[in-house]
C-alpha positions in Angstrom: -214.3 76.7 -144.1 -213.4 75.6 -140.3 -210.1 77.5 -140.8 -208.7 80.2 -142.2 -205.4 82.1 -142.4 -204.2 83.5 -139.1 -207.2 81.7 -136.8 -204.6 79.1 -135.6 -201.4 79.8 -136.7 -199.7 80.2 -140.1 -198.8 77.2 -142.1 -196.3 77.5 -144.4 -195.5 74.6 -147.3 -192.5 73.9 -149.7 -193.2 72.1 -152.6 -192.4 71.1 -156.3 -194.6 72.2 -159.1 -196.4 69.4 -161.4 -198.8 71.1 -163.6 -199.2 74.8 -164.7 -201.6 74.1 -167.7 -204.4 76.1 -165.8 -207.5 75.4 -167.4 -209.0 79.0 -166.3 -205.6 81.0 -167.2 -205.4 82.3 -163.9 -201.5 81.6 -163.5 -202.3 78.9 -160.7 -199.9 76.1 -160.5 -200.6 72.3 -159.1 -197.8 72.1 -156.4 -197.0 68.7 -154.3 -196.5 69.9 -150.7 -193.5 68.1 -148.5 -194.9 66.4 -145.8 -198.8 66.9 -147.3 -199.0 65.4 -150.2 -197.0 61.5 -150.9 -194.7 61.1 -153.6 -196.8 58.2 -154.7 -198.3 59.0 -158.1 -201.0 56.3 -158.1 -202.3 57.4 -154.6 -202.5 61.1 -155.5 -201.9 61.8 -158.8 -201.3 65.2 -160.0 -204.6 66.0 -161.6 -206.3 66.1 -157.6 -203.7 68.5 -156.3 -205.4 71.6 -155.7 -204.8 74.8 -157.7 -202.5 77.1 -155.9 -202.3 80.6 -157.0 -199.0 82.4 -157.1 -198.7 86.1 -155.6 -197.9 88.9 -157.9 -195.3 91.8 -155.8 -197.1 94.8 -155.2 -195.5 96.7 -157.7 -198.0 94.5 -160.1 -201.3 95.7 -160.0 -202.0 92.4 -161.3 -206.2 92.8 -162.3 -207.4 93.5 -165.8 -203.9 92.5 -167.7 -201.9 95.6 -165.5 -198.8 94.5 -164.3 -196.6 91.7 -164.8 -198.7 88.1 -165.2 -198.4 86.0 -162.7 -196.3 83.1 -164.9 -192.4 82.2 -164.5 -192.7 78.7 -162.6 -192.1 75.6 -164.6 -192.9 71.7 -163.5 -190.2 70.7 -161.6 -189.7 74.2 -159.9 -189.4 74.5 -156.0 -191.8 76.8 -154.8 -192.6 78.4 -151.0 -196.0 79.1 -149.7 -198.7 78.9 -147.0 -202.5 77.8 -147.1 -205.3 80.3 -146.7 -207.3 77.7 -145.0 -205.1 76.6 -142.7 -204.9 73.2 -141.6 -207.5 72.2 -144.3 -204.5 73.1 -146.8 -206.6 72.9 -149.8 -206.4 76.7 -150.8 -202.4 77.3 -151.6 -200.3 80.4 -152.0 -197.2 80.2 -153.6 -195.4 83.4 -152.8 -191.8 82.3 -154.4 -189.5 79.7 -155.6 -186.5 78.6 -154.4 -183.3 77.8 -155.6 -180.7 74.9 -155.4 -178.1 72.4 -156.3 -180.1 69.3 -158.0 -179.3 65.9 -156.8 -180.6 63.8 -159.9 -182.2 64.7 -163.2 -186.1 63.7 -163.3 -187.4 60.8 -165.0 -190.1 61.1 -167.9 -193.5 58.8 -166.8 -196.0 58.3 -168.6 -199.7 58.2 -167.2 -201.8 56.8 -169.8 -202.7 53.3 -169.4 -202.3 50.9 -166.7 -200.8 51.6 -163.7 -197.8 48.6 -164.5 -196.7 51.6 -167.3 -195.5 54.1 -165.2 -195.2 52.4 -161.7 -193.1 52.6 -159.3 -194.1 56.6 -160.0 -193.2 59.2 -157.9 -194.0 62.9 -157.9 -192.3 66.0 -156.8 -190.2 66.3 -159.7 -190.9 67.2 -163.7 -192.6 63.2 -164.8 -194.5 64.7 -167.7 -191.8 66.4 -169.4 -188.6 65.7 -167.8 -187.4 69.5 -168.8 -186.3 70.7 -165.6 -183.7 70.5 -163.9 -181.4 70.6 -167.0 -178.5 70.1 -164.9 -177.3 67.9 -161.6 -175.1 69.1 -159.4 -175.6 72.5 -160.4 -176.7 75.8 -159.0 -180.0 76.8 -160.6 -178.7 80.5 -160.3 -178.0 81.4 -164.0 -174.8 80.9 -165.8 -174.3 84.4 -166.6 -175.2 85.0 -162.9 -172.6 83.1 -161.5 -170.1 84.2 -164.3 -168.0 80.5 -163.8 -165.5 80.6 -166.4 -165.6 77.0 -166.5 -169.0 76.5 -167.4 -169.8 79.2 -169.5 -173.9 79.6 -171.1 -174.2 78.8 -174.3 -175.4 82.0 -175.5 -171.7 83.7 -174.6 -170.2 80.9 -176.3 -172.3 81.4 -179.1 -172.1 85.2 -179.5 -168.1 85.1 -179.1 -168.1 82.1 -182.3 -170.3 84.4 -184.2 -168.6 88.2 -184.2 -168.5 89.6 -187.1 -164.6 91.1 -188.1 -163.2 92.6 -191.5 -166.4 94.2 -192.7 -165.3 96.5 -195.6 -165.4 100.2 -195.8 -165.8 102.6 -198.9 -162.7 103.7 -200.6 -162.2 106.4 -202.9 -159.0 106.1 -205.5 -156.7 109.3 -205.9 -157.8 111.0 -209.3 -155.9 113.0 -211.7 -159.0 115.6 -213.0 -158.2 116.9 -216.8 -157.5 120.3 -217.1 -157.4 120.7 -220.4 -154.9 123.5 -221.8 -154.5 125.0 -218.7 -150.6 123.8 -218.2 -148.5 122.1 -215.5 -148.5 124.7 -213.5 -151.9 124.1 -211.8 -151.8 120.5 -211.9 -154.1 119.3 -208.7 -154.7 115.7 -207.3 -158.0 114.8 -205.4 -156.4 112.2 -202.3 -157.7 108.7 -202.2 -159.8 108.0 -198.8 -158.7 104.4 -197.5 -161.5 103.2 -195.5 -160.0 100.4 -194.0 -161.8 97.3 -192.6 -163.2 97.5 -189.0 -164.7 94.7 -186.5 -168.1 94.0 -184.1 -166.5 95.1 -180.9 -166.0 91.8 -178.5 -168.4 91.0 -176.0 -167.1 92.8 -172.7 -168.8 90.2 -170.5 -166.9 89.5 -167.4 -169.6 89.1 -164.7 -168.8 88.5 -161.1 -171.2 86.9 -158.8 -173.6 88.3 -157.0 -173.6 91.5 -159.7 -175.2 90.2 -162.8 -179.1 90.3 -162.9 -180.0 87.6 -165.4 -183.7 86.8 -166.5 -183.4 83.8 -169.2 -187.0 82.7 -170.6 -188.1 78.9 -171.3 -187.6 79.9 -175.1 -184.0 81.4 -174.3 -184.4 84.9 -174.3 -182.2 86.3 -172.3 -182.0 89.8 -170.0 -178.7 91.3 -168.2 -178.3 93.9 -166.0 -174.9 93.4 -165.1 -173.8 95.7 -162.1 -170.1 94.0 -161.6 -167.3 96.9 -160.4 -166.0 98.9 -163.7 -167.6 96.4 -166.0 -171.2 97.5 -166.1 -173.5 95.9 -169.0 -176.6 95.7 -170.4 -178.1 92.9 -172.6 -181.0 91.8 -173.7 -180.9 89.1 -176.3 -183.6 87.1 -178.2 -182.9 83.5 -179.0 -182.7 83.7 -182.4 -179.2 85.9 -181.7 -181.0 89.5 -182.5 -180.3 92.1 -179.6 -178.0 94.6 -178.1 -175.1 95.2 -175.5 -174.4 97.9 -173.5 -170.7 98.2 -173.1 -169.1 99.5 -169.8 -167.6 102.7 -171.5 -171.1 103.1 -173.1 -170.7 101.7 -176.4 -173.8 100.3 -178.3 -173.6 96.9 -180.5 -176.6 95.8 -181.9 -177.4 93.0 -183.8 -180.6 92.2 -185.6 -180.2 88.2 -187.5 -183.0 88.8 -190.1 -184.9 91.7 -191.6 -185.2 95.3 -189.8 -187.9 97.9 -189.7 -188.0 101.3 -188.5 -190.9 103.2 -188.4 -191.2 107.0 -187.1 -194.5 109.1 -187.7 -193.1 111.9 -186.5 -189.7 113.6 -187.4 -186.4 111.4 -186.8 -183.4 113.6 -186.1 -180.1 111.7 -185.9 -176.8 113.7 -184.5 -173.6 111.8 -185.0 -170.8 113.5 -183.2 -167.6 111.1 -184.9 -167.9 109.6 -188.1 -170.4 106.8 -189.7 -169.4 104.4 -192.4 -172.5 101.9 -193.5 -171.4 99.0 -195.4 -174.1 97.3 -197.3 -173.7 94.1 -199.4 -176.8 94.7 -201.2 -178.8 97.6 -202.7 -179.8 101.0 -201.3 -182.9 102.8 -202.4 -183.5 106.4 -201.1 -187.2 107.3 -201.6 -187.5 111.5 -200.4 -190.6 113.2 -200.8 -193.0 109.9 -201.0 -196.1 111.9 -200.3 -195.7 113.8 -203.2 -195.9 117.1 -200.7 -194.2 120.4 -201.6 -191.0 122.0 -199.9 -189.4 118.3 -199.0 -186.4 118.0 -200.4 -183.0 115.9 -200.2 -180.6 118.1 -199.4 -176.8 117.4 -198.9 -174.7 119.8 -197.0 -170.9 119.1 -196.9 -169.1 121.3 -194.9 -165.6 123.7 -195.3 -162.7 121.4 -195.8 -164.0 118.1 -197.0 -164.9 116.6 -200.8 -168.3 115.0 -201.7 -166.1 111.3 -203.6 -168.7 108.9 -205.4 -166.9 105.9 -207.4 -168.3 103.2 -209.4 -166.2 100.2 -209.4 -167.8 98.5 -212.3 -171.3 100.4 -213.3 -172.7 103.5 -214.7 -174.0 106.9 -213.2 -177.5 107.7 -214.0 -179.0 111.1 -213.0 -182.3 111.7 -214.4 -184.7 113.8 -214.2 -188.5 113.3 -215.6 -189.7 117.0 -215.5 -187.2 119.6 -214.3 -183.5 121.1 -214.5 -180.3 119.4 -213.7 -178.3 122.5 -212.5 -174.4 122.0 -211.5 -172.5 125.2 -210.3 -169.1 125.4 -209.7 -167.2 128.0 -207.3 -164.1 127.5 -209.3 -163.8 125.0 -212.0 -165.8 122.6 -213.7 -163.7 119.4 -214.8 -165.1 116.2 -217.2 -163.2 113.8 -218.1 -164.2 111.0 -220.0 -162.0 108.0 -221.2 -164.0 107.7 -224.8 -166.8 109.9 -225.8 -168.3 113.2 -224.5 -172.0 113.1 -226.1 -174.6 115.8 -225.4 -178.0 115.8 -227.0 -179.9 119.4 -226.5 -182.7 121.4 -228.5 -180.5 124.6 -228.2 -176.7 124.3 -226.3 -175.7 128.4 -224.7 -172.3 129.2 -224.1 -171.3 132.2 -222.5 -167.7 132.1 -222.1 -165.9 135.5 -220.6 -162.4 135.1 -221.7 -160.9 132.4 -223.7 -162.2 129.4 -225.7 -159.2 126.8 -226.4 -159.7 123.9 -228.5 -157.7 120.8 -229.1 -158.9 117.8 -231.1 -157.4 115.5 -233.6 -160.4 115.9 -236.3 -163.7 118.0 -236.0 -166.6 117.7 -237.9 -169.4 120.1 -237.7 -173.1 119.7 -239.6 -175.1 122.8 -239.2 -178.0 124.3 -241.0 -176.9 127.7 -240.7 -173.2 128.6 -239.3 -173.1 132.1 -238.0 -170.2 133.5 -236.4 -169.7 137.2 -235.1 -166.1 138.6 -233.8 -164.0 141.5 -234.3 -160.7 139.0 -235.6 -161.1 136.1 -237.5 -158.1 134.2 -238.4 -158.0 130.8 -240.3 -154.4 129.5 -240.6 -154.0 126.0 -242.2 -150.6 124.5 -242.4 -151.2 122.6 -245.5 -154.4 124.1 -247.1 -157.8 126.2 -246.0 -160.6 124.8 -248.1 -163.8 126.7 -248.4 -166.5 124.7 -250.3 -170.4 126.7 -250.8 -173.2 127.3 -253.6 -172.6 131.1 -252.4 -169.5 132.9 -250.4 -170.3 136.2 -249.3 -167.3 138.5 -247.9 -168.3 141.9 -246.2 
């Protein structure tokens, strides 16, 4: 090599990139170099420009897959450098890209066959793909970046068209319990609880150049770091329409399109200093204790002040339990109600009942082997007739 970097001089290059399908992954790009290279395809074509490789920042360590690769350019991007060998500029640098307004779209060539297919053909644009630019006359500085209400990117437009609003809430109904023969006098009401519809909180995005930091893949994923005065964001959005938002007071939206899975092999703790209300069109299966461990439980603590309400629209209740108790204990009452029949199926039923037993029923039919009852008063009083009916009556 009769020259080298910083022998004679520095020579520096601007160019458009043609080619970045490096055959030895590298990241290297095949750049056409203003006032090196012609614009003349069938003199030089693309596949004898020479590899240039593309400078990593030294915050990439950029050797063994640390770091950030070194990809990001696309055919068609403008792209700043200098030649390691000089004047012999066939070992190229590219140490970044640059920016700009496009004059003209490119045109799509295409190389195979004679040369009458694809001539007059001229480099220094994107001739294999025509990608890039998408657009003429316009800055290549992001849309979000440049926040021009005018021409707005399509993922905004998108993300405002698709909010979500009235998503319903669970309601409880006021209910009357039964009471029984208790009296008026200590009628209570358990209040309904209205849970009124809410909305996905609109997008807060109102970005003023130069504050919003936008990266925006090939694919259309899309990162923001918006630093505009008092209306601070943070987005990061896959093209599908799954991601999150930052909102300037703080507030977290997050949307995920298709299925989501959360997976912690440690504890998960969860503090929730307001209220949460989880609206579910589907099902909901709870599985607790899936190891089959001892001493994990589900436990529900509700605290002073507040009701545990459960209502079924249109379904049953089922509680079951395969081996064990079911055990309900009640500081003060215990209330059922049922609008037709009260069935219970038991080896043995115990009542232990302190004061008074009151019943009320229109007919009662009792089939016992043996009937035993013990008290200090018995008294039968039928209004029409008391009819005892057995093989043997014994009075003591």
């Amino acid at each position: 090599m009769s020259e080298f970097m910083g022998k004679n001089g520095f020579n520096w290059f601007v160019g458009v990139v043609e080619d970045r399908a490096d055959p030895k992954k590298l990241g290297r790009l095949r750049v056409r170099c203003l006032g090196y290279h012609t614009e003349d395809l069938l003199k030089l074509p693309t596949a004898d420009l020479p590899w240039s490789h593309v400078m990593n920042p030294i915050t990439s360590a950029t050797i063994s897959g640390i770091g950030q690769s070194p990809l990001g350019a696309v055919e068609g991007t403008w792209v700043v450098g200098f030649f390691q060998d000089g004047a012999d500029a066939q070992m190229p640098v590219i140490i970044g890209t640059l920016p700009g307004v496009p004059s003209e779209l490119p045109t799509k060539i295409t190389p195979e066959g004679p040369a009458s297919q694809y001539w007059p053909g001229k480099g220094f644009q994107d001739y294999k793909n025509a990608n890039y630019p998408k657009y003429k006359g316009e800055s290549d500085v992001n849309r979000l970046a440049v926040g021009d209400e005018d021409l707005p990117h399509s993922s905004l437009t998108i993300r405002q068209a698709d909010r979500t609003t009235n998503i319903g809430r669970a309601d409880f109904d006021e209910v009357e319990p039964f009471l029984g023969n208790m009296g008026e006098s200590i009628k209570q009401t358990i209040p309904g609880d209205d849970g009124t519809a809410f909305n996905e909180p609109e997008t807060p995005y109102d970005a003023t150049y130069p504050y919003n930091h936008v990266y925006e893949s090939e694919a259309g994923h899309i990162r923001e770091i918006d630093d505009t005065p008092g209306k601070e964001r943070i987005h990061e959005r896959h093209s599908s329409g799954t991601g999150y938002e930052i909102h300037p007071d703080g507030t977290k939206v997050v949307r995920t399109k298709m299925d989501n899975y959360d997976l912690t092999y440690g504890q998960h703790y969860t503090h929730i200093r307001g209220s949460q209300s989880t609206t579910v069109n589907g099902g909901v299966r709870v599985f607790v204790n899936a190891s089959g461990e001892y001493d994990y439980h589900y436990t529900i603590q509700v605290g002073k002040n507040a009701n545990v309400n459960i209502q079924v629209d249109d379904g049953d209740v089922n509680v079951v339990t395969k081996k064990g108790d079911i055990n309900l204990h009640s500081g003060r009452n215990l209330n059922l109600q049922a609008e037709q029949g009260l069935r219970i199926q038991a080896q043995t039923v115990d009542i232990d009942i302190a004061n008074k037993w009151n019943e009320t029923s229109g007919n009662k039919t009792e089939n016992t082997g043996a009937h035993i009852m013990k008290s200090t008063t018995t008294d039968l009083d039928g209004a029409t007739s008391v009819n005892i009916t057995g093989a043997r009556i014994d009075l003591n």
